[in-house]
N, C-alpha and C positions, 0 to 999 in steps of 0.2 A: 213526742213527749212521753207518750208510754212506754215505747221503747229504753229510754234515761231513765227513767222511775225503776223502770224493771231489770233495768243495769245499776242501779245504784242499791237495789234489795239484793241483787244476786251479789255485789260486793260483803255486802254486811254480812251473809251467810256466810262466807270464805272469810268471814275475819273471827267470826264464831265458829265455826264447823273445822278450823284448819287443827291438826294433828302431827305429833310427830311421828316420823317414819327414821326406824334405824337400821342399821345391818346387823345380824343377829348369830351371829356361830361361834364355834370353837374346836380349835383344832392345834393339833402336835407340831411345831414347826413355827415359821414365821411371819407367814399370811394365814388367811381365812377371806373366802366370801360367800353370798348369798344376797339372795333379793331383800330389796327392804322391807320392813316389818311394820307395822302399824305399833306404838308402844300405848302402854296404858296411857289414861290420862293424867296420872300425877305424875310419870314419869317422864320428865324432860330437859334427858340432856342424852346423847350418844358416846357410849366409852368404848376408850381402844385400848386393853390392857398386856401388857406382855411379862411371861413369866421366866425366871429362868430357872434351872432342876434346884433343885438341892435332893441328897446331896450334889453336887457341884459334879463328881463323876458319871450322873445318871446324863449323858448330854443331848438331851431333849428339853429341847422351848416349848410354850404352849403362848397359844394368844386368845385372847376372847375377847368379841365384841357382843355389846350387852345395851339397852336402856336401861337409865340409871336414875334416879334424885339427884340434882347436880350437885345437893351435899355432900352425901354419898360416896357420890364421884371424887370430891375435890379434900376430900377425908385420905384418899389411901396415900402412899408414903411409897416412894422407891426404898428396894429392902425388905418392904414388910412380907412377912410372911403366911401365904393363903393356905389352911388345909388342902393339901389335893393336889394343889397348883404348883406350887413353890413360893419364888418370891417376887413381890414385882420389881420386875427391871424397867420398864417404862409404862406412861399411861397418857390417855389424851383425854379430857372432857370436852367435846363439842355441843356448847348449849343450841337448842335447835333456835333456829328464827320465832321468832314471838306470832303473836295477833299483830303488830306492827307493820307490816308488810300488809295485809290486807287492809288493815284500818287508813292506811295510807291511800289503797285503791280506792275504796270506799270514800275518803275524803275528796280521793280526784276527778272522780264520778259526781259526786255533790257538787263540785265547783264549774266542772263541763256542763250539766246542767244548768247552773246556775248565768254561764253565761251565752244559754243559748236560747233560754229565755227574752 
């Protein structure tokens, strides 16, 4: 019985404590990688943004992957033009998984208990 109780607390922390994690670099070219990153807490979603030169003859891509606001994120515009960067040629928002996923654990814990009572 303690054991469920103390698996159904250890669920509820993982549905509060869960965080998102992105991959975080930037780099000349067409890939980038690195270890994932823990992002702030407001930001939550993962972008994958790709730039291409302007002018058009400088022919160097750049790519940056970033935590974002997924408004943010869902704001920029193929085309648009970034100081520094160029412009973007393509982009991804990946909203990260919610509390959902755990609050699910959490509920399937409540109910394994519930019927082992």
């Amino acid at each position: 019985m303690q054991a469920l109780l103390g698996l159904l607390f250890f669920s509820l922390l993982l549905a509060t404590g869960a965080s998102l994690q992105c991959e975080i670099c930037t780099a000349t070219g067409q890939t980038c990688s690195s270890d994932n990153v823990e992002c702030d807490p407001q930001l939550d979603t993962c972008a994958v943004v790709q730039y291409e030169p302007t002018p058009p003859s400088v022919n160097v891509s750049k790519i940056v992957k970033e935590c974002l606001v997924k408004t943010d994120c869902e704001k920029k515009k193929i085309g648009e033009s970034v100081l520094g960067l160029g412009k973007i040629k393509t982009f991804e928002c990946n909203k990260a998984p919610g509390a959902a996923a755990s609050l699910l654990l959490a509920f399937s814990s409540l109910l394994l208990m519930k019927s082992l009572l």
